[in-house]
N, C-alpha and C positions, 0 to 999 in steps of 0.2 A: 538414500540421498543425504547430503551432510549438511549443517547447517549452512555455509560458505554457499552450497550449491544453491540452496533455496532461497536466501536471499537475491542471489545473481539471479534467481528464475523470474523473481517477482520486479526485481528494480527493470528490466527487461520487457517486460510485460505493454505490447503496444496500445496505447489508450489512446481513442482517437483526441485531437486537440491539446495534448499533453508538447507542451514544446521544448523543456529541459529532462533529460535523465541524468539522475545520478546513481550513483552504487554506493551511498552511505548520505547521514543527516550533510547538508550544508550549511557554513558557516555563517551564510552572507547569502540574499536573493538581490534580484533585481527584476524591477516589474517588464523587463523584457522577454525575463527568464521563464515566465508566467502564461500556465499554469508551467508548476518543476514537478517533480515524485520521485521520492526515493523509498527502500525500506529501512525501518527499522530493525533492531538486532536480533534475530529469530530467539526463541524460544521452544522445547518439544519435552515430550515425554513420553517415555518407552518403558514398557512394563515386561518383568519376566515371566515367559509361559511354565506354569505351574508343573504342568505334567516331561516337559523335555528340558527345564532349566537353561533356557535358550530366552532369546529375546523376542518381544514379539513385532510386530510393525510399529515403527516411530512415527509420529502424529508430533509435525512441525508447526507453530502459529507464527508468526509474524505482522509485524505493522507496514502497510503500506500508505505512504505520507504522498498526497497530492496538495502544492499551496497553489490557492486559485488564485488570493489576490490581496491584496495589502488591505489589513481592515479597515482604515479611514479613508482610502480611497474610493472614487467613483459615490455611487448612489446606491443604498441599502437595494431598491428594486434589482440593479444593474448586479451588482455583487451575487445577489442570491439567485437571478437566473441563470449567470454563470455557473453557480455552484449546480446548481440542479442540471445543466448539460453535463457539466464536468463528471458527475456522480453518476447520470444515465451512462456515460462512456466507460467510467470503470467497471460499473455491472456488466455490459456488454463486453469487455475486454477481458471481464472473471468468469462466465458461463464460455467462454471460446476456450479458455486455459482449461474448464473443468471437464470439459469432453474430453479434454486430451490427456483424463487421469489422475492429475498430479494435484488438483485444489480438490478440496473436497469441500468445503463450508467458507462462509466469510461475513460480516459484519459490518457496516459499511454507519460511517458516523458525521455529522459537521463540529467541527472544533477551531477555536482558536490557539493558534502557538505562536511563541516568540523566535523568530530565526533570524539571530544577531542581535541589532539592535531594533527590530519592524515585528509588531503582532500581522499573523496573517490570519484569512480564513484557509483552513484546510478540512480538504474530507479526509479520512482515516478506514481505510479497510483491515480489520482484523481479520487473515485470511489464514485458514488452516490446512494442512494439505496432509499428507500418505504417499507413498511411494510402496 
């Protein structure tokens, strides 16, 4: 799998109540767009097998970016129950993709980011896969 593909696998990836997909960071949200997710730009590493000089399976990580909601918006309680359906929905969205092979691990975080000129909350799964 290439990194192009694994990125497209994961920006792809149905979470329920996720209402924007993108196929890279964007520049600019809008709280309609909300919750958005896209990935960030994979990363992997591939080691050579000692005895045939050959490669061995490549082990891809990548960021996947869910923003749930504009930080200063709404009410602390209201924001963070969001986030916690939001987060149940990716877990369930990552154990469906991991039966079918391709994820093997992932890391699942709450953060703030700045996208444009608006900090959000977003959760961040560090999601690692094999092919």
């Amino acid at each position: 799998m290439t990194y192009t593909e694994y990125a497209a696998l994961l920006a792809a990836l149905p979470v329920t109540g996720v209402v924007k997909l993108y196929t890279s960071p964007p520049t600019q949200l809008t709280t309609a767009q909300l919750p958005a997710m896209w990935p960030r730009l994979p990363q992997g590493e591939t080691q050579i097998v000692a005895m045939t000089g050959g490669t061995g399976l490549p082990a891809l990580t990548c960021d996947l970016v869910i923003a749930v909601e504009v930080l200063g918006q709404n009410t602390q309680p209201a924001n963070y129950a969001k986030a916690l359906t939001t987060i149940d929905a990716l877990q369930t969205a990552l154990i469906a993709e991991a039966l079918d092979g391709v994820v093997d691990s992932w890391a699942l975080r709450l953060d703030v980011e700045q996208i444009g000129d608006t900090a959000y909350w977003v959760i961040v799964a560090t999601v690692t896969g094999s092919e």
